[in-house]
C-alpha positions as CSV (number, residue, x, y, z in Angstrom):
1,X,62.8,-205.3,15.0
2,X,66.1,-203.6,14.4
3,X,64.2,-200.6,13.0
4,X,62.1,-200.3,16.3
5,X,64.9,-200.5,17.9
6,X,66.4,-197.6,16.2
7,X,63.3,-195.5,16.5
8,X,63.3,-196.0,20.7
9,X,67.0,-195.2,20.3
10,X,66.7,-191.7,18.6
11,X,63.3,-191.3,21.0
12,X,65.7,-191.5,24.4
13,X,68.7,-189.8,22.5
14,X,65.9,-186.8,22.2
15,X,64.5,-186.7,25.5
16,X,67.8,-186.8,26.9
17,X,68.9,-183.8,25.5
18,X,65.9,-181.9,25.6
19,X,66.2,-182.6,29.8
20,X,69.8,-181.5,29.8
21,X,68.3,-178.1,27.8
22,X,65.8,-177.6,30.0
23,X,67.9,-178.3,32.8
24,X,70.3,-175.8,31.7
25,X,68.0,-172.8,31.1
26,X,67.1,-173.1,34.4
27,X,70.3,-173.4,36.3
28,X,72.5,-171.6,34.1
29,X,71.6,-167.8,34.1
30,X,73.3,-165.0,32.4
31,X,74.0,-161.1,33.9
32,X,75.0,-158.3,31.6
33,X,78.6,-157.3,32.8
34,X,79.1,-153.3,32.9
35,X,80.0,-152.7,29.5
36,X,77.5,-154.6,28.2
37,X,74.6,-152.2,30.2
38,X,76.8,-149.3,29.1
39,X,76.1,-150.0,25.4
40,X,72.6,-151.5,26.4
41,X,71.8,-148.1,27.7
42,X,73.1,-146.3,24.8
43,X,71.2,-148.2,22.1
44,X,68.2,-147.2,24.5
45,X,69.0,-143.4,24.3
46,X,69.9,-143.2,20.6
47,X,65.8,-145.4,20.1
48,X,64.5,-142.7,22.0
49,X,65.9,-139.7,20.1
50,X,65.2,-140.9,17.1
51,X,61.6,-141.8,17.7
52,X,61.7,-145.6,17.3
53,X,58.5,-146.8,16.7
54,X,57.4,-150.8,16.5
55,X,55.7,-151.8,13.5
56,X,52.6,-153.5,13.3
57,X,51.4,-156.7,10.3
58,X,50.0,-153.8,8.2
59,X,52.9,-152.0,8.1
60,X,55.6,-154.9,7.6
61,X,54.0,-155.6,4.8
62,X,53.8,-152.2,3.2
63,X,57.3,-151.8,3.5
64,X,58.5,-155.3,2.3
65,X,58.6,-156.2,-0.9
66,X,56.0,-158.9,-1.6
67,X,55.2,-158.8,-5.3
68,X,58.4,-160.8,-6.1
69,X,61.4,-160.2,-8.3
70,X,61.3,-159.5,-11.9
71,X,64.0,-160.6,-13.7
72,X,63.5,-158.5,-17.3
């Protein structure tokens, strides 16, 4: 009994913060301040004058290392 009772304990203690989580993504929302967007916009420049391109599954994978480490 005391286990069940446990289990329904940790099941509210769960729900209740996943509502106050939920709650707060919702009500709470963040804004950049200036600086931030300053640097924001810089990153931006500096991805587009290098050429920045997003990698795709093929190319992750190329590029990683996935035959594993060899120790001698």
């Amino acid at each position: 009994m005391t286990t069940v009772i446990a289990i329904a304990g940790f099941i509210v203690v769960a729900l209740v913060g996943w509502c106050i989580a939920e709650g707060k993504a919702k009500f709470v929302n963040y804004q950049n301040n200036e600086q931030e967007e300053a640097v924001l916009e810089q990153n931006r420049q500096a991805l587009e004058q290098n050429g920045y391109t997003e990698l795709n599954i093929k190319d992750v994978i190329r590029t990683i290392a996935t035959t594993g480490y060899s120790a001698v």
